[in-house]
C-alpha positions in Angstrom: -4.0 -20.0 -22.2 -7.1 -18.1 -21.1 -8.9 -15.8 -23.2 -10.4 -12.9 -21.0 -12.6 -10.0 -21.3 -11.0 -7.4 -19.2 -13.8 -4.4 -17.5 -12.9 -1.1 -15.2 -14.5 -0.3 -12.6 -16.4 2.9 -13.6 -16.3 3.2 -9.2 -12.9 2.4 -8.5 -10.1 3.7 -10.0 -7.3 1.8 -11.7 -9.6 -1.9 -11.1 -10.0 -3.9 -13.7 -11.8 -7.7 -13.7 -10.7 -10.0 -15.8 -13.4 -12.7 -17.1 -13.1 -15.4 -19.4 -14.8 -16.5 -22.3 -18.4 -17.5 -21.4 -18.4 -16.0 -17.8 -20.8 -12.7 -17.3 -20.8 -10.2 -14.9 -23.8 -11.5 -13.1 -22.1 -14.7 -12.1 -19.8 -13.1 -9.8 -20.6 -12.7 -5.9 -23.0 -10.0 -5.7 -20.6 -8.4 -2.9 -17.8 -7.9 -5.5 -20.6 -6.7 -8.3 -22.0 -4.0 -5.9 -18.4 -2.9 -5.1 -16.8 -3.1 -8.4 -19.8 -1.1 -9.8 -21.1 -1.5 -13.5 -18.1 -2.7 -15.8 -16.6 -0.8 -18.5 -15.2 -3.2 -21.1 -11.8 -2.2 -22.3 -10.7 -4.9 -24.3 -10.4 -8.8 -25.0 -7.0 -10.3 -23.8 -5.7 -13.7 -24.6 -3.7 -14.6 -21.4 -0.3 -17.1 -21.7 1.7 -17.7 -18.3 4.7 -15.7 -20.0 2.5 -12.6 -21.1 3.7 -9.6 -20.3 0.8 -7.7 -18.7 1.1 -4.1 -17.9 0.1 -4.6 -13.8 -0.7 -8.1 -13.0 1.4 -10.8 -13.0 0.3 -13.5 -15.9 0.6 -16.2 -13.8 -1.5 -15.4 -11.0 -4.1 -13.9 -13.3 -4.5 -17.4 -14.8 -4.3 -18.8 -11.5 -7.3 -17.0 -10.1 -9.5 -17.4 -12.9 -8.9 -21.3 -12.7 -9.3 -21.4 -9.1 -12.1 -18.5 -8.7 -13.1 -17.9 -12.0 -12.2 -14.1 -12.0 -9.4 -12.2 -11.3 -9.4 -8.7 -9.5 -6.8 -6.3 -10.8 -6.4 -3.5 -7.4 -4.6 0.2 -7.8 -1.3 -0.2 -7.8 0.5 0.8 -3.7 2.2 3.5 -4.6 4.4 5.6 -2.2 2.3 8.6 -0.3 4.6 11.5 -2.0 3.7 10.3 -5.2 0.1 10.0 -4.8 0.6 13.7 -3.2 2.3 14.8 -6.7 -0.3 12.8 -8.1 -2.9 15.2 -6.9 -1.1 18.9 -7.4 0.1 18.3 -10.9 
């Protein structure tokens, strides 16, 4: 188990980090700081390999974070005709 603080990206939409315990913002490659942009934090997150997590797989989210130390949660692909109803509703 992992327990994470999860930020948005107040640049990118729909991107969420996922850091645990003891880790800070600041101790992430300054490439992915400057892109992410300053984090938002949404919530704290206990992570189990059978959590049910709204758009990440559990498993790799705890894989990351043991092998990287972070995990990057990216936009959803979604098909081009919804992201055009998307924009018109």
């Amino acid at each position: 188990m992992a327990v994470c603080l999860v930020y948005r990206s107040e640049k990118k939409a729909e991107t969420y980090l996922y850091l645990p315990i003891g880790m800070t913002f600041t101790d992430l490659p300054e490439p992915l700081q400057q892109t992410f942009g300053d984090p938002m934090l949404v919530m704290r997150l206990d992570v189990e390999a059978d959590s049910k997590l709204a758009q990440a797989d559990a498993g790799q989210v705890l894989k990351a974070l043991d092998e990287q130390g972070y995990f990057l949660q990216l936009p959803p692909k979604l098909p081009v005709e919804e992201l055009i109803t998307r924009r018109f509703n």
